[in-house]
C-alpha positions as CSV (number, residue, x, y, z in Angstrom):
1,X,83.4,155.1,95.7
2,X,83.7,151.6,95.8
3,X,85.9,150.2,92.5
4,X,83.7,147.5,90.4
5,X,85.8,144.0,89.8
6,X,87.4,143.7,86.9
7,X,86.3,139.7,87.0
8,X,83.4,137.8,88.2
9,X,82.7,136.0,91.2
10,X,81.3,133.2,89.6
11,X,80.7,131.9,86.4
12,X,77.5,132.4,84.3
13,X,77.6,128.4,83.5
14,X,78.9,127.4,87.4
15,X,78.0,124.3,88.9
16,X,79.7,122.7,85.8
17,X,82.9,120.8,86.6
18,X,84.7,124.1,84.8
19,X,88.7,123.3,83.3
20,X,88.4,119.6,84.5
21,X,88.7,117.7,81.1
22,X,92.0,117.0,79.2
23,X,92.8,117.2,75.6
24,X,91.7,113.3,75.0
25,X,88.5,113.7,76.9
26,X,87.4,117.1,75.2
27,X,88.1,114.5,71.6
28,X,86.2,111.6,72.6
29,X,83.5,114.1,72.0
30,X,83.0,115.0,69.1
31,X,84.6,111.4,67.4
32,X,81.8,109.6,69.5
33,X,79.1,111.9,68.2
34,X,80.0,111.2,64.7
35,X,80.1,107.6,65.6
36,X,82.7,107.0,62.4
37,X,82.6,103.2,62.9
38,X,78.6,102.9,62.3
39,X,78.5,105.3,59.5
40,X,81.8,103.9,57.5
41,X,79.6,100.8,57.3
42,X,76.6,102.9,56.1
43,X,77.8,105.8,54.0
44,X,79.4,104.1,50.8
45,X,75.9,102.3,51.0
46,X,73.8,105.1,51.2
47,X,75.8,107.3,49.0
48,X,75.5,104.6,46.3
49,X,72.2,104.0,46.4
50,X,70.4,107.7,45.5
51,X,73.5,108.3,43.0
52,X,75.4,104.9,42.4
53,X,78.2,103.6,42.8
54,X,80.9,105.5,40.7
55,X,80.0,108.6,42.7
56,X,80.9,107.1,46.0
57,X,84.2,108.5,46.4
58,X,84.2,111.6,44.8
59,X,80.4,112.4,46.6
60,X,82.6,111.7,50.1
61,X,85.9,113.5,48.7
62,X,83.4,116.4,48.3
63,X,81.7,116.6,51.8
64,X,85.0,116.3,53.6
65,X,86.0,119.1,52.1
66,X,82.6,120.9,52.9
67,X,83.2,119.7,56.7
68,X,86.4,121.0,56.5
69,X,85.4,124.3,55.9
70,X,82.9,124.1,58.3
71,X,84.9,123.4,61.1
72,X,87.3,126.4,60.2
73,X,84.3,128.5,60.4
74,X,83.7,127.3,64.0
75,X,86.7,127.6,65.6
76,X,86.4,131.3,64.5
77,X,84.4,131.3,67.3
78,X,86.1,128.1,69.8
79,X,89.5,130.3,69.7
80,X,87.9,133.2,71.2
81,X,84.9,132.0,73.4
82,X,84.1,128.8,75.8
83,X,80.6,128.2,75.2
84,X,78.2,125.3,76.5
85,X,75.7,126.7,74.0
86,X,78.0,125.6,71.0
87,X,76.3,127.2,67.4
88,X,73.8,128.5,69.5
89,X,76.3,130.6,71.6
90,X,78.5,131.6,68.6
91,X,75.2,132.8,66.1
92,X,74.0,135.0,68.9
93,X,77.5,136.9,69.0
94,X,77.4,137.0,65.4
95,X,74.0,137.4,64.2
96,X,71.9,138.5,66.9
97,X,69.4,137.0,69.2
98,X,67.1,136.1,66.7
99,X,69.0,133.9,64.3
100,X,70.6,132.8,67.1
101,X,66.9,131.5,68.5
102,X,66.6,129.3,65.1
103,X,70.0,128.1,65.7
104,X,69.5,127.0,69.1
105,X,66.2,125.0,67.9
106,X,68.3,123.5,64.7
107,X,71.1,122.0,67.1
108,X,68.1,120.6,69.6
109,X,66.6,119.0,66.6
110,X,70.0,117.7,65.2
111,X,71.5,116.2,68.3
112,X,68.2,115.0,69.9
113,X,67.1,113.2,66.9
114,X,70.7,111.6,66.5
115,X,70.4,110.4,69.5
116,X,67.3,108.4,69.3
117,X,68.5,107.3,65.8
118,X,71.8,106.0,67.2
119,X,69.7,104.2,69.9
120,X,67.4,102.9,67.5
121,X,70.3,102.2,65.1
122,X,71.7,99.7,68.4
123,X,68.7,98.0,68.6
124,X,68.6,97.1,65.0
125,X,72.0,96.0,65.2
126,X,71.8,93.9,68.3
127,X,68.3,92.5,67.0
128,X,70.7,91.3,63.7
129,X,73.3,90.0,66.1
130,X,70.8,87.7,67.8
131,X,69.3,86.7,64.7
132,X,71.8,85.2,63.6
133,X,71.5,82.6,66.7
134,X,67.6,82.4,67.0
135,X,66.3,83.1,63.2
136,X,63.2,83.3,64.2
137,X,64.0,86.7,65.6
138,X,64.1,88.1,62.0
139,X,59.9,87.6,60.9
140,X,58.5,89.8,59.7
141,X,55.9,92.3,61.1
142,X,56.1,94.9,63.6
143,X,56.4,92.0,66.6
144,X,59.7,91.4,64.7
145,X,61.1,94.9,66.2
146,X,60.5,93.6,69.7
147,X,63.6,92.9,70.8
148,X,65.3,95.4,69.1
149,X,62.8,97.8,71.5
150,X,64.2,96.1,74.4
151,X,67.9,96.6,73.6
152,X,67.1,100.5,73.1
153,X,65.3,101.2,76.4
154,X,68.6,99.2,77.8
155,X,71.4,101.0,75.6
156,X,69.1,104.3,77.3
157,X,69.4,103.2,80.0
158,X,73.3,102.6,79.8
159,X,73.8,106.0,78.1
160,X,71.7,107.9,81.6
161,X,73.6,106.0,84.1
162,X,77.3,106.8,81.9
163,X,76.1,110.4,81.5
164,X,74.5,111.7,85.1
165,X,78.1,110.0,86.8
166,X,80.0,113.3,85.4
167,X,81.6,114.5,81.7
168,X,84.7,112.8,81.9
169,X,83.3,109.0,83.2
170,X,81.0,109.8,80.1
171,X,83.5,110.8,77.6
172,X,86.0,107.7,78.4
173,X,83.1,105.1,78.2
174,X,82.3,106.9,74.7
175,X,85.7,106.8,73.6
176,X,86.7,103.5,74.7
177,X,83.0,102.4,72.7
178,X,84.5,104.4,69.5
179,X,87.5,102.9,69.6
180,X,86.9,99.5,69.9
181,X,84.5,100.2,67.2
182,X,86.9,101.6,64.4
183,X,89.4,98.9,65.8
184,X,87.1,96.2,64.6
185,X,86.1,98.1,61.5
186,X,89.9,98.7,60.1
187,X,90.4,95.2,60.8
188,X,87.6,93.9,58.5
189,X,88.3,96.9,56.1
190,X,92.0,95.4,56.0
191,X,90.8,91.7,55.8
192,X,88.6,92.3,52.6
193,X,91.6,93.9,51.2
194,X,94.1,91.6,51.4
195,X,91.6,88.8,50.8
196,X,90.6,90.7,47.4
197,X,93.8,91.4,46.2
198,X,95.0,94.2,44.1
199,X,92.3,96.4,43.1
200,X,91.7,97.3,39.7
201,X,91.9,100.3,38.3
202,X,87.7,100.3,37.3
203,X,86.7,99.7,40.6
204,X,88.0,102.8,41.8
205,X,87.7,105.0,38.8
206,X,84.2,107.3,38.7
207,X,82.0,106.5,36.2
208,X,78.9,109.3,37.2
209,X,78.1,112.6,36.0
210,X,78.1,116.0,38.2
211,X,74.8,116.2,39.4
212,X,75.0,112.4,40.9
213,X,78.3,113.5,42.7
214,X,76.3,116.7,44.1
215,X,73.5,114.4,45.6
216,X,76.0,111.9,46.6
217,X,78.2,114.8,48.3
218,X,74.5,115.8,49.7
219,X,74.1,112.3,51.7
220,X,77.8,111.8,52.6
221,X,77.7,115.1,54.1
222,X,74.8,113.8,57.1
223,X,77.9,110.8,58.3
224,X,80.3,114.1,59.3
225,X,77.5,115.7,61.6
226,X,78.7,116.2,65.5
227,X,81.7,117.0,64.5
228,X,81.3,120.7,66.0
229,X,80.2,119.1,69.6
230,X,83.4,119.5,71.0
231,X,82.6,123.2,71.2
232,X,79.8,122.3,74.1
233,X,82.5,121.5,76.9
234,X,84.1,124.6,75.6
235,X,83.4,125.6,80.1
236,X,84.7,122.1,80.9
237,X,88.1,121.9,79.0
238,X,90.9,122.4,80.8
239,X,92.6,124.6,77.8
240,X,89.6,125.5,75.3
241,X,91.1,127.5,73.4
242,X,93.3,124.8,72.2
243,X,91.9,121.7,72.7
244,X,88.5,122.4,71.4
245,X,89.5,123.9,67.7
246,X,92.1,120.7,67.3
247,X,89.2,118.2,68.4
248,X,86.7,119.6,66.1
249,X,89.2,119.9,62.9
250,X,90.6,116.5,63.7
251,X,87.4,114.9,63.6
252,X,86.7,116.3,60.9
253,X,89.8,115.3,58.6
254,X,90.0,111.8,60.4
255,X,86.8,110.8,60.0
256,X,86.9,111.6,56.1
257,X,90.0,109.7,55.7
258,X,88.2,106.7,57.7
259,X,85.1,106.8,55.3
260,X,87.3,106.7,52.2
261,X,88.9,103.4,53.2
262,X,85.9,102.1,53.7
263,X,84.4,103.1,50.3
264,X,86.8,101.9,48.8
265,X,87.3,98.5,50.6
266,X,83.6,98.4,49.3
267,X,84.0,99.5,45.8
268,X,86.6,97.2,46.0
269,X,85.3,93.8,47.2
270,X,81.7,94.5,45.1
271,X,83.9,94.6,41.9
272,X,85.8,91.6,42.8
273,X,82.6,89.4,43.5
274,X,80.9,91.1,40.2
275,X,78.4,92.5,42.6
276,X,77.2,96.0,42.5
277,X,77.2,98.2,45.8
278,X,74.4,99.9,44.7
279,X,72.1,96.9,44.6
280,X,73.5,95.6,48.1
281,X,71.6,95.3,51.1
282,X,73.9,94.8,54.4
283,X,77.6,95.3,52.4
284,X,79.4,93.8,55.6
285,X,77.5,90.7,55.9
286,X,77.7,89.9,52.1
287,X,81.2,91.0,51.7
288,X,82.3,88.8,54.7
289,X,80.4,85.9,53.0
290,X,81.7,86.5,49.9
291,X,85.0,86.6,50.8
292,X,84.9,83.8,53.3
293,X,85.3,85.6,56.6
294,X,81.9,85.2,57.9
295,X,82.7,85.4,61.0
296,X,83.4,88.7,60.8
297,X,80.1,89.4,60.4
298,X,78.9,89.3,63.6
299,X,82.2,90.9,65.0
300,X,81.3,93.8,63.1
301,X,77.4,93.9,64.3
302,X,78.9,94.2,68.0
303,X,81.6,97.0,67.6
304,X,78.4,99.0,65.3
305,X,76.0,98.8,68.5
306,X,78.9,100.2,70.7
307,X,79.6,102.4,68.1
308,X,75.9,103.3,68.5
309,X,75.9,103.2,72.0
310,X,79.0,106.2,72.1
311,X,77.2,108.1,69.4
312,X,74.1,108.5,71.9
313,X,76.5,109.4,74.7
314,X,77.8,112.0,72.8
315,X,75.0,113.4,70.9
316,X,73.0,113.4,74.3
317,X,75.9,115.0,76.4
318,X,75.9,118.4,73.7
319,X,72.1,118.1,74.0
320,X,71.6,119.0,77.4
321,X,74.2,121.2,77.6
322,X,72.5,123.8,74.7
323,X,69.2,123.2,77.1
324,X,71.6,124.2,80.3
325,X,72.6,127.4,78.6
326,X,68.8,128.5,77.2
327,X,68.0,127.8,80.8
328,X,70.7,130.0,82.6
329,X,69.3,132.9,80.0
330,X,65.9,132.5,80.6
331,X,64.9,130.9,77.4
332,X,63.6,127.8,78.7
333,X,62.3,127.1,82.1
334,X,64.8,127.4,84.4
335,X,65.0,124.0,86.5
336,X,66.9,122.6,83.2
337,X,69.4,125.1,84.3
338,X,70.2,123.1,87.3
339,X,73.5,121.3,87.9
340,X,74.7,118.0,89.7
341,X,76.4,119.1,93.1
342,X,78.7,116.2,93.2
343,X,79.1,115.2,89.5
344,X,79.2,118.6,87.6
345,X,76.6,117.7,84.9
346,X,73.3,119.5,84.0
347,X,71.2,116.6,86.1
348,X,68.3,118.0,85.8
349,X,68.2,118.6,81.6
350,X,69.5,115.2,81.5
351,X,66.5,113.6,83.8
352,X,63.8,114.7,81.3
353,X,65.6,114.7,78.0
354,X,66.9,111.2,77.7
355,X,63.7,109.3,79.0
356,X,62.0,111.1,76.4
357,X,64.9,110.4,73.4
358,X,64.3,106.4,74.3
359,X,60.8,106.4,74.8
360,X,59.8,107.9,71.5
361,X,61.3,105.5,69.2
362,X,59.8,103.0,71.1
363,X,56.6,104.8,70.9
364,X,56.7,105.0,67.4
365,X,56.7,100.9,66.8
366,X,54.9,100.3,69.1
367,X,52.2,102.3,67.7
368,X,52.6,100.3,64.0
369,X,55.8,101.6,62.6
370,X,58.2,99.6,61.4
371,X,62.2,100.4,63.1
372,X,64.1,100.6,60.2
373,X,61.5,102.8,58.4
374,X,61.3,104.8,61.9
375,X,65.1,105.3,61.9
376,X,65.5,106.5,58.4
377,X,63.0,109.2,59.2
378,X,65.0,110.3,62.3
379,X,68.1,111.0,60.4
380,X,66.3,112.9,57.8
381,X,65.5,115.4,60.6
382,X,68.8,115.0,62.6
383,X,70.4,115.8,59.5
384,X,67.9,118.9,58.3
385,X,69.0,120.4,62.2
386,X,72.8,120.4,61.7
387,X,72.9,121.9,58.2
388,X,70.8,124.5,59.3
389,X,72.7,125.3,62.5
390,X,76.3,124.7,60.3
391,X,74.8,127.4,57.6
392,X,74.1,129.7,60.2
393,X,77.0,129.8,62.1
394,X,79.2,130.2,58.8
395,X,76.9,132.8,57.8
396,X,77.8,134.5,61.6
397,X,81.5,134.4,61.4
398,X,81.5,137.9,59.1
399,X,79.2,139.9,61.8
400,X,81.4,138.3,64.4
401,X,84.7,139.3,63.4
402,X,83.8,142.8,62.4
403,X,82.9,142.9,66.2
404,X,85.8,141.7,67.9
405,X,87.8,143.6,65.0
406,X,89.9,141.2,63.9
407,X,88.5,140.4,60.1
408,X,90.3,138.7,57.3
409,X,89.4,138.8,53.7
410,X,90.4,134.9,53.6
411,X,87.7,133.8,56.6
412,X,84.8,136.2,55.3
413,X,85.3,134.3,51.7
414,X,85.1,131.0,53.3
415,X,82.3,131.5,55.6
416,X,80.3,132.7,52.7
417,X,81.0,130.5,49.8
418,X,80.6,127.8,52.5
419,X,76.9,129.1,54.0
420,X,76.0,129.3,50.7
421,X,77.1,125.9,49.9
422,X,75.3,124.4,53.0
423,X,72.1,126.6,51.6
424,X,72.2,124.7,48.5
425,X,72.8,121.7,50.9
426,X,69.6,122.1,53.2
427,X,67.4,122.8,50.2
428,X,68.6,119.6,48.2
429,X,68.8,117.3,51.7
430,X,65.2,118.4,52.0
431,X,64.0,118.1,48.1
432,X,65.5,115.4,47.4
433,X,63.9,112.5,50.0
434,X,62.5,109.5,48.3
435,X,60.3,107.2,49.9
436,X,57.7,107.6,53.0
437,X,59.6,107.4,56.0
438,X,62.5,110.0,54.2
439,X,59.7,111.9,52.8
440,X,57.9,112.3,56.2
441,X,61.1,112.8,58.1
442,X,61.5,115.9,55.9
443,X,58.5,117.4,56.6
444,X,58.8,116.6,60.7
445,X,61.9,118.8,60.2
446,X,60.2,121.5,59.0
447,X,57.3,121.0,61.1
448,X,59.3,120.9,64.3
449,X,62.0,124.0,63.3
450,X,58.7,126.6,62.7
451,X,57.5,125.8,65.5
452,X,60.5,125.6,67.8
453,X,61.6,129.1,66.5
454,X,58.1,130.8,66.8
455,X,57.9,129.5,70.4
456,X,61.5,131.0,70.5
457,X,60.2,134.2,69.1
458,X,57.8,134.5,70.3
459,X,58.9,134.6,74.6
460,X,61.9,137.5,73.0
461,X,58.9,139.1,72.0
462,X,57.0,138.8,75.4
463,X,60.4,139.3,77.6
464,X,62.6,142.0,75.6
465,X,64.7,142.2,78.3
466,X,66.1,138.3,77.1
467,X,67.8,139.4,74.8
468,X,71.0,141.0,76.2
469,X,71.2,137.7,78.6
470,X,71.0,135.4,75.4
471,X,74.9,134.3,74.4
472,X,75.9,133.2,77.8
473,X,79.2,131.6,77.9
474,X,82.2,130.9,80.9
475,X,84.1,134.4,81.7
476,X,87.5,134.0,84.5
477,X,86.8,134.1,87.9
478,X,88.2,135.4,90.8
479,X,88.9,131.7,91.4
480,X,90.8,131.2,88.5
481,X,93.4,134.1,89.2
482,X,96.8,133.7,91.5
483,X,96.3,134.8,94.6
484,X,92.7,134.6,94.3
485,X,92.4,132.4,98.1
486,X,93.2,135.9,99.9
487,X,90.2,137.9,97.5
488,X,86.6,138.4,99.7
489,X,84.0,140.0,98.1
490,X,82.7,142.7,99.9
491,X,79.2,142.8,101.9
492,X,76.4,143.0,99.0
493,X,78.2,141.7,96.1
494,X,76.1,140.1,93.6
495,X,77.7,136.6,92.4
496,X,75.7,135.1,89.7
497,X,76.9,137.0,86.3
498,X,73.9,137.3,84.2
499,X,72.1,139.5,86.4
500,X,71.6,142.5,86.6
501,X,74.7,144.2,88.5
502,X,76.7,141.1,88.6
503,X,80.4,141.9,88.8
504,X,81.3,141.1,85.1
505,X,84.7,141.5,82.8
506,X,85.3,144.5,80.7
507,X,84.5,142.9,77.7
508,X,80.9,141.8,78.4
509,X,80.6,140.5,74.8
510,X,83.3,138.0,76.5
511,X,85.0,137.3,73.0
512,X,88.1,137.0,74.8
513,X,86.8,134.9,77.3
């Protein structure tokens, strides 16, 4: 009888540029996606508006260590399994095929919505850029928006071309983007620093009580998100394993320190000027005025759009490749499934799903709504999609360790305390909106996550048989053995694992990849 291989012939996620991307490639990921230059500018902002100003640092002290713990819980699962799937991937090992179905249409929500809110969010920016040469750019009414509208289908445009050319042209024109974003931001962070002088002890001193730091800690926690997208070139890393857990706990950490500068470079320069940040509209624009370096102003517009610009790069690369992997298992149609023969990228999921991401916050002005309004209500359902997912997938890393039988009392606590914590997170994210584009946001979240999962459901129900294909992930190859150039397969052998009687590895669960 003929012996079954011990490896496959071919890799459930091939016609992906598999073990092509080095360590700086795989960590333009996931710092693009959180786009840290846009949101530093945002965040203290933000976080000092729904719970003031004196909770601004300890609110974003409190959800870097939330995203902290986070990413521990997910490179539970990026040590032991290269996934395109991401959260998706690791809650079906954990939890099953079901929660894993709710995952998968949390993450579609999270990083589809961030990406038309970081193209929106470049249109608004450029639209403030050029209204500062041709005021009449800045009336009022929805006419107002029009360039802005134009600058989106274009950064769309930009982020199709970027993306369809192949992962690593994609991730070094993100990176580069990020990076001459956070560049310009430390600068200016530096400037009003040394132009304030020493800061006093008050500025930076909280004066809030615990339940403003908790909704504070709420908000700042929505600048972290894409932090975890690394995991989706888990197939494409040359050394996942390695690369993929150090990109997603680096981004993490280094984006928390980057916000805390710039909270309190804000704090900071508001107190000096006698100004509150809670009352402030644009803090860079009136801090640069204040302080007499206006002309950092629009310096700072310019590196936010291409901070923008890497965000949707990002976001938009781990989008299509969670819609690559439900294809490859049968949970959506197949043709999204489909893979670039030249460049290595999931063509095909790409070709529908970014003309769509443009288009409908262009749709949405254009039918009356006003951009700024449009974009809050975007990030209100980005946001609702990755706490969900991040819940989840803590909430998986017990189940999944029992499995692969390598639990510890220390990662079972964390993963529980911090699911529960994201719980609390997700209820008060959604309870706590306040005005009618936040209010409605939360409501298209819930809307849009019933309905994604019963439609999820609902075809495991119709095709039981999708259930042992769902949690797809790359497995070694003949081709990546030595002496793997003298290996045939012999007459009949099946070479798509996923199939039924495709040659897999022993460990079909694949947690050791």
């Amino acid at each position: 009888m003929r012996s079954r291989p011990v490896v496959a012939v071919r890799s459930p996620v091939h016609g992906l540029a598999r073990r092509s991307l080095p360590a700086l490639d795989v960590l333009a990921q996931p710092v693009s996606a959180v786009a840290p230059a846009a949101a530093a500018t945002t965040l203290p902002l933000l976080v000092a508006t729904v719970a003031g100003g004196g909770s601004v640092l300890a609110s974003v002290t409190i959800a870097l260590a939330l995203a902290g713990a986070v990413a521990a819980c997910v490179n539970q699962f990026t040590r032991r399994i290269a996934a395109t799937g991401s959260l998706y991937t690791f809650v079906v090992r954990g939890l099953g095929p079901r929660a894993g179905v709710v995952t998968g249409v949390a993450m579609l929500l999270g990083y589809g919505f961030i990406t038309m809110f970081a193209l929106a969010g470049g249109g608004w920016y450029a639209q403030l850029l050029l209204a500062r040469a041709w005021p009449s750019l800045a009336h009022d009414g929805a006419a107002g928006d029009l360039p802005a509208l134009v600058v989106v289908v274009g950064l769309g445009a930009v982020a199709w071309w970027v993306l369809r050319r192949g992962i690593r042209r994609s991730a070094r024109v993100a990176l580069v983007a990020e990076v001459v974003s956070m560049t310009l931001i430390g600068a200016l962070v530096v400037a009003l620093l040394v132009t304030a002088g020493p800061p006093s002890a008050s500025a930076l001193t909280p004066h809030t009580s615990p339940g403003d730091v908790a909704v504070g800690a709420v908000v700042a926690l929505t600048a972290f998100v894409g932090f975890e997208s690394a995991a989706t070139l888990g197939a494409e890393a040359r050394r996942p394993f390695r690369t993929v857990p150090r990109a997603i706990i680096w981004t993490a950490l280094g984006a928390g320190v980057l916000y805390l500068g710039a909270a309190a470079a804000q704090l900071v320069g508001y107190a000096q000027v006698g100004l509150d940040l809670a009352a402030g509209v644009s803090p860079s624009d009136e801090l640069t005025a204040a302080f007499g370096v206006g002309w950092a102003g629009p310096v700072l517009d310019v590196g936010v759009v291409a901070s923008f610009l890497a965000c949707a790069i990002a976001s938009s690369t781990a989008l299509v490749r969670v819609l690559f992997t439900m294809a490859r298992e049968g949970l959506v149609p197949s043709a999204l499934g489909r893979a670039h023969p030249e460049h290595g990228t999931p063509s095909t999921a790409l070709a529908i799903a970014l003309p769509v991401l443009t288009a409908a916050p262009v749709v949405a002005v254009m039918a009356g709504a006003r951009l700024w309004p449009t974009m809050q209500a975007l990030l209100v359902v980005s946001a609702g999609g990755y706490v969900t997912a991040y819940a989840l997938v803590c909430a998986a890393v017990p189940a999944f360790l029992v499995r692969v039988g390598e639990v510890t009392r220390p990662a079972v606590v964390l993963a529980g305390v911090t699911a529960t914590a994201l719980g609390g997170a997700l209820l008060a994210t959604l309870a706590l909106q306040t005005g009618a584009a936040r209010r409605a946001g939360a409501a298209l979240f819930v809307a849009l996550l019933l309905a994604g999962a019963a439609m999820g459901l609902g075809r495991l129900r119709r095709r039981p048989h999708l259930r042992a294909r769902l949690g797809v992930h790359d497995e070694p190859v003949v081709a990546d053995l030595l002496g793997a150039s003298a290996w045939t397969p012999p007459p009949g052998t099946p070479t798509n694992p996923g199939t039924p009687g495709s040659p897999r590895t022993p460990a079909v669960d694949g947690e050791a990849a």
